[in-house]
Every structure is written in C-alpha cells, then in structure tokens.
C-alpha positions in Angstrom: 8.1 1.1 8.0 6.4 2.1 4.7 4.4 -0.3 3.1 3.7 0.3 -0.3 1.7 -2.8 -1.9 -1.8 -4.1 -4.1 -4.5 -5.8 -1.6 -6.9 -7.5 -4.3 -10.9 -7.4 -3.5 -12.2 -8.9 -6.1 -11.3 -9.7 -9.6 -14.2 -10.6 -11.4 -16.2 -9.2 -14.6 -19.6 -7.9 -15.0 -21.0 -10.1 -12.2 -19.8 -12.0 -9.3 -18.8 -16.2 -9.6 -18.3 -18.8 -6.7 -14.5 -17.9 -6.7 -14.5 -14.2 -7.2 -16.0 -11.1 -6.0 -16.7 -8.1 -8.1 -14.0 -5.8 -8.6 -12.0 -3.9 -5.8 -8.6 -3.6 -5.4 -6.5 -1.2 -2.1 -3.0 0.4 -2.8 -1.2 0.8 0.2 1.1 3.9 -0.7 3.0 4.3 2.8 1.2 5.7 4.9 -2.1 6.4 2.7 -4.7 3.6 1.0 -6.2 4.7 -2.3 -9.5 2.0 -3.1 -10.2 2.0 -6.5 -13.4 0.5 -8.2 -15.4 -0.8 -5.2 -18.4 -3.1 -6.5 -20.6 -4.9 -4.8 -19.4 -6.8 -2.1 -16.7 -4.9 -1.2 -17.0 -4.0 2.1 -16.9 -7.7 3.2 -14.4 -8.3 1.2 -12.1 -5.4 2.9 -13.3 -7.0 6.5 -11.6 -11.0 5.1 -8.5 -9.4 3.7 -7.9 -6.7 7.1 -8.7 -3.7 5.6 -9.8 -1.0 7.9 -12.6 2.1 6.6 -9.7 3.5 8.7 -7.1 2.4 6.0 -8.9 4.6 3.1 -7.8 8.2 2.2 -8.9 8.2 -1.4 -11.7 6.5 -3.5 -11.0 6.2 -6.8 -13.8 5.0 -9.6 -13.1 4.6 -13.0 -16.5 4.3 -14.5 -20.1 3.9 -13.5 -20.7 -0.1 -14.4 -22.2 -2.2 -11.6 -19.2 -4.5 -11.4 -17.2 -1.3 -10.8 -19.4 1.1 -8.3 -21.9 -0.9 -6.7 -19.9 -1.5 -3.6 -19.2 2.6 -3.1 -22.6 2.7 -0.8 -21.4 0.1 1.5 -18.1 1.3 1.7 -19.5 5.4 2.2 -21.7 3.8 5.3 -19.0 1.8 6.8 -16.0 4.9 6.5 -19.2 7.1 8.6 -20.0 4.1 10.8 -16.4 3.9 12.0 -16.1 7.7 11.7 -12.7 7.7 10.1 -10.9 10.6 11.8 -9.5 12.1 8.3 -11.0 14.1 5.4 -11.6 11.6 2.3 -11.3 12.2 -1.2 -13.8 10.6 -4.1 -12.1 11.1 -8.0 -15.0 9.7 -10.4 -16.1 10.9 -14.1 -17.5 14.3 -14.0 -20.7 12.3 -16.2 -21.5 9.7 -13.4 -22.2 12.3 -11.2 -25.9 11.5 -10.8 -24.7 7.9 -10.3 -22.4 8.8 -7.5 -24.5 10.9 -5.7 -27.2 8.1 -5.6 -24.5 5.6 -4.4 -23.0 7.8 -1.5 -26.7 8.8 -0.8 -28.5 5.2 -1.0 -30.0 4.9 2.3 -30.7 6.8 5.3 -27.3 6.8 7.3 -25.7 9.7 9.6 -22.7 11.4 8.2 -19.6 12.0 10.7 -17.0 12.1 8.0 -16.2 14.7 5.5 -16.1 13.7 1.7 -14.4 15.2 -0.6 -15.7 15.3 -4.0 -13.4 15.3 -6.6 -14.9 14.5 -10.0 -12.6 13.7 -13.4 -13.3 16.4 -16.1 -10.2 15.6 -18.4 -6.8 14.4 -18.4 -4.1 15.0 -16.3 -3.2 15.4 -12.3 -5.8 15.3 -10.0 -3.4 15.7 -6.5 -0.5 16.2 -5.7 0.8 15.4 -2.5 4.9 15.0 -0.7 4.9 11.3 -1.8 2.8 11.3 -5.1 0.9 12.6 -8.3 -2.5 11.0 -8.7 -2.8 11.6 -12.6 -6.0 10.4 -14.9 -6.5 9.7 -18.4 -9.5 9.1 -20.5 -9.6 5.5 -21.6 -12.5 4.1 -24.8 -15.9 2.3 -23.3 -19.5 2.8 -24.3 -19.6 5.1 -20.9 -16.8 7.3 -19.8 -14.0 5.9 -18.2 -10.8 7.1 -16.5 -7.8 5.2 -15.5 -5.5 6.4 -12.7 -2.3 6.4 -12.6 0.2 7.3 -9.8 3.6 8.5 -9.9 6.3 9.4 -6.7 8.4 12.2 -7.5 12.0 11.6 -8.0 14.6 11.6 -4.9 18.7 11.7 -4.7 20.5 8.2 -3.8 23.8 8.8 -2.1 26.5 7.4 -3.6 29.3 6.1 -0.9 32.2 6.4 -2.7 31.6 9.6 -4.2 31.1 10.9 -0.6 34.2 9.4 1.0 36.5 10.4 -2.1 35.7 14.1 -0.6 35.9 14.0 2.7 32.2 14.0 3.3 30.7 12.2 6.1 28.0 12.1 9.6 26.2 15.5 9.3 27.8 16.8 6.4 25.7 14.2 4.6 22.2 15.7 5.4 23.5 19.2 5.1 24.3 18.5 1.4 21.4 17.3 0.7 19.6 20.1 2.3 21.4 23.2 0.8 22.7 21.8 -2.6 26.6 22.1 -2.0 29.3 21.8 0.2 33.1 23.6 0.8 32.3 23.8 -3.3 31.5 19.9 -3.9 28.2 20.0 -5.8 25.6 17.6 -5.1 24.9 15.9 -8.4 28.9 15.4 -7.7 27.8 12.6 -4.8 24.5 11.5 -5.7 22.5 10.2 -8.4 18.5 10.1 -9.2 16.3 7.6 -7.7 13.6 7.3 -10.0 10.3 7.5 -8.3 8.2 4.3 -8.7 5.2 4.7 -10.6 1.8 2.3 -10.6 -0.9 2.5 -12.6 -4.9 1.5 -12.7 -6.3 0.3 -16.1 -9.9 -0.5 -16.0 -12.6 -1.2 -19.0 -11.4 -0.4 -22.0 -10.4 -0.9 -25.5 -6.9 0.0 -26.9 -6.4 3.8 -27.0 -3.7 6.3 -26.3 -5.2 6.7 -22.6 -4.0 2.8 -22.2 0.0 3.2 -23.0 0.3 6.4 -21.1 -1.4 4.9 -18.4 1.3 2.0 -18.7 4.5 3.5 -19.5 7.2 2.9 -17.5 5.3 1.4 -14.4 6.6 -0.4 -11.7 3.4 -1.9 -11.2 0.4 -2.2 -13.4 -2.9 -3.6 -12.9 -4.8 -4.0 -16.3 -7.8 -6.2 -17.3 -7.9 -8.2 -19.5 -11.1 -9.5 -19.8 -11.0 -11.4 -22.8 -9.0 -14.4 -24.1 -7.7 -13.5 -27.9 -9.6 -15.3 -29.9 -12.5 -13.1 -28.4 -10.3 -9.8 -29.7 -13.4 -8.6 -31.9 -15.7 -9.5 -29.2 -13.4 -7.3 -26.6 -13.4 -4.6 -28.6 -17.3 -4.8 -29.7 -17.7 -4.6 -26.0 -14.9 -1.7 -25.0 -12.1 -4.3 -23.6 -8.9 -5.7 -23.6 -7.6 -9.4 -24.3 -4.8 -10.6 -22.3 -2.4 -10.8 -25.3 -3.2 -7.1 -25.8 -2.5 -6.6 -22.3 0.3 -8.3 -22.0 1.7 -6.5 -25.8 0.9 -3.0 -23.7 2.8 -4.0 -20.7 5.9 -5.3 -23.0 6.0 -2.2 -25.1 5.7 0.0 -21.9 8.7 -1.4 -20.3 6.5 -2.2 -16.9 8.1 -4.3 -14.4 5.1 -6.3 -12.8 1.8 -6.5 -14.5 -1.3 -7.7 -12.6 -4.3 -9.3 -14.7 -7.5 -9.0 -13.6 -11.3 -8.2 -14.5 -11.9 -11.9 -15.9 -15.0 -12.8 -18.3 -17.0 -15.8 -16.0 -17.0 -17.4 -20.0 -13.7 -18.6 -19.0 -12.3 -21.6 -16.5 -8.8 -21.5 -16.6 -6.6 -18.7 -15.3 -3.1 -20.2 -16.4 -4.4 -18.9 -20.5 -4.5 -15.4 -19.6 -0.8 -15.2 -18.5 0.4 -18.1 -21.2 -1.6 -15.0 -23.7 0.4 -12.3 -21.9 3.8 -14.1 -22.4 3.3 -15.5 -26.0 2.6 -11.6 -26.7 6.2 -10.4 -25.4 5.8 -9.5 -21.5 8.7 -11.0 -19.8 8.3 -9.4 -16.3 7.1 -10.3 -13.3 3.6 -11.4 -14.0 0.2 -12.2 -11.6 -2.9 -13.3 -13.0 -5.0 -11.8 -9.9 -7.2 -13.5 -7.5 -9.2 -12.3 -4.3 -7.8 -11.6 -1.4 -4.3 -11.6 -2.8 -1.7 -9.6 -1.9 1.3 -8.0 -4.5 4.1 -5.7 -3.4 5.5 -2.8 -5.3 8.9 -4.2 -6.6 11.5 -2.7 -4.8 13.7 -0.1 -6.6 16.3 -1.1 -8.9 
C-alpha cells in the first residue's frame, strides 16, 4: 500500500530548544523517502520517529545554514554504516559546494554506498521519475537558497457510468486505457483527469516570486514562518517569512494543507502562528509543526 506522507524531525530555528530539534523533515512518496534539510541532530531524531538510512533515496538541502545542514554528516555516516543497498541522490546549491563536501567528508568513515551528487544551478526540474518531478526555485536569503517542490504527473480516473453506458467492462477496461480507444469509443469519452498531487518545501526566505511558485496549487505545503508579524521588518531584515505572510501565500495559492515550521526560540506559544495564518485568509487544513509528528498527504479530491 503506498504511503505518501510528512515525518517531522525537527522544527526549530537557528538553534536547537528543550522542545525542538533543528530542522529535518522525511516525505514518504510511495515507495521513495526524500529528507530535506537535515541539521544537527538529525540522525537521532530519524532513529525516535522509525526512520531507516534504508528509508532515504534523496537528500535534499536548501541552503548551507547550520540549523539547515549540520546534520548531513551524521546522516552520510549512518546511510554507509547500514550500507543502504540503493544509489542515493544529494540536490544542494551549486555555491555550498565547499560546504557539502566538508559535511559528507567530516570524519574518517568507509564508504559502501554510492552518492550522487546533484547540485542546484538554477531553476527548474531536477528529476524526473514514473511517479514525480522534483522541481527547484531560487528563493531571497543573505546565502543562496532553493526550495523544492514536487509534482506527480497527472493520471485518468474511470468514470463508471460512462463505461457501462457503452458496453465496456472486465478487460476491456485496461485495454482502453492502454491503447487510447475501443470498437471507436474514445478514452477521454469514459475517463476524466486525476490531477496529480503536488507538495512543496519552502525554507529561509523572504517573499519573492520563487515563494508562490513554490506554493501554487499544493496539496501539501510546508513553509516557515519564522517570525510572528509584528517582527515583519525584522523577518525580512533577516531573509524570512512571518506566519501571516505565510499563511497570505498559502491562501492566494489555493493550497490545501499548509504545515508551519522553522519557529524563532523568541517565541512561547505555538497557537499565534496559526491564529496569524488564519486572520491572513488560509482557510485549509492547517498544522503548526512539531517533532516527531506525522502529516499525511490529503487524499485526492
């Protein structure tokens, strides 16, 4: 049974608090596990929330900050440690390369697995695989910083009634799929698009163009939103987003469920980022993020 679903590492800004680990968050995609910004702590934090080095298949970083990066030796040690059977795949900015190298390179260690790397040199898709697009966009921070963004390619749903008004039934069904047409019924004449769901990875970052393409249309959307909004000049000063900002993105976008996360320790109550996100018009499903929680994909309309 596919899985496809958000396991969330850590949630926390700049450094580590008592309650939450430095960032790291695992989407489960089927059969595949994309990590994105590992920092430090997150191979522990994969062991509490059962997540295998067995589980990965891509690594994704969207900047070279501590809080976002520190982890990725830990995590490079383990995936060799366990030697993880399958090839895996690093995307990071083309500019951090010194910074990766000396991350997947920290210590002496014995490499059994094969790593791909991958770096981002500018917009657009980075893979393309049966069961998704990885795309990247460039997103505005005092260092260069990508967000991800992953989109499943459209399908046909069968439609029922369509298919009994013509007869068409037990293998006829798959053979109409397969080649297009049957005894002169057309396809689109029984079927309709299924949208492929789309999710998308928003890290540091102030408002830019990079942020609502990201968003658009997303089933699922995980965004920081470091920053209450009467610390908007302070976000931006710093190359972030407030959660009334994110929450105004998300609205506009048209996205479906929109995780919050990367939260400024100068902060002690969760419940204002999402009362920020609603007052500024997002009227989905919402989660303000913490570790070790889990969020499913919503299921197609």
């Amino acid at each position: 049974m596919s899985v496809r679903e958000l396991v969330i590492l850590g949630t926390a800004s700049q450094v580590p608090t008592r309650h939450r680990n430095h960032n790291g968050y695992l989407l489960r995609w089927d059969g595949e596990g994309i990590l994105f910004d590992p920092g430090e702590g997150t191979q522990r934090q994969m062991l509490r929330a059962g997540v295998a080095a067995h589980d990965l298949n891509r690594i994704c970083v969207t900047h070279f900050h501590g809080d976002h990066c520190l982890g990725l030796a830990g995590v490079v040690q383990r995936i060799n440690l366990d030697r993880v059977p399958h090839r895996i795949t690093a995307h990071y900015p083309q500019s951090g390369q010194r910074f990766f190298e000396r991350l997947r390179y920290a210590t002496a260690y014995h490499e059994t697995v094969p790593l791909t790397e991958a770096p981002v040199t500018a917009d657009g898709p980075l893979a393309v695989t049966p069961g998704y697009t990885l795309e990247a966009r460039r997103l505005s921070h005092p260092v260069e910083s990508y967000g991800y963004r992953l989109v499943e390619p459209d399908g046909r749903r069968m439609l029922p009634e369509r298919l009994a008004a013509h007869g068409i039934k037990g293998p006829d069904i798959g053979r109409i799929q397969r080649e297009g047409s049957l005894d002169g019924v057309a396809l689109d004449e029984v079927s309709e698009v299924r949208r492929g769901q789309r999710f998308a990875f928003v890290m540091d970052t102030r408002l830019c163009d990079g942020v609502h393409a990201l968003a658009e249309g997303c089933d699922l959307l995980v965004i920081e939103s470091t920053f209450l909004d009467e610390d908007e000049q302070l976000a931006a000063d710093h190359g972030h987003l407030t959660a009334g900002q994110a929450g105004r993105v998300a609205a506009g976008a048209g996205v479906r469920h929109l995780v919050l996360t990367h939260f400024s320790q100068r902060y002690g109550d969760p419940e204002l980022f999402e009362r920020q996100a609603r007052e500024a018009g997002f009227e989905g499903e919402l989660t303000v993020a913490r570790d070790l929680m889990r969020v499913a994909v919503p299921k197609r309309r």
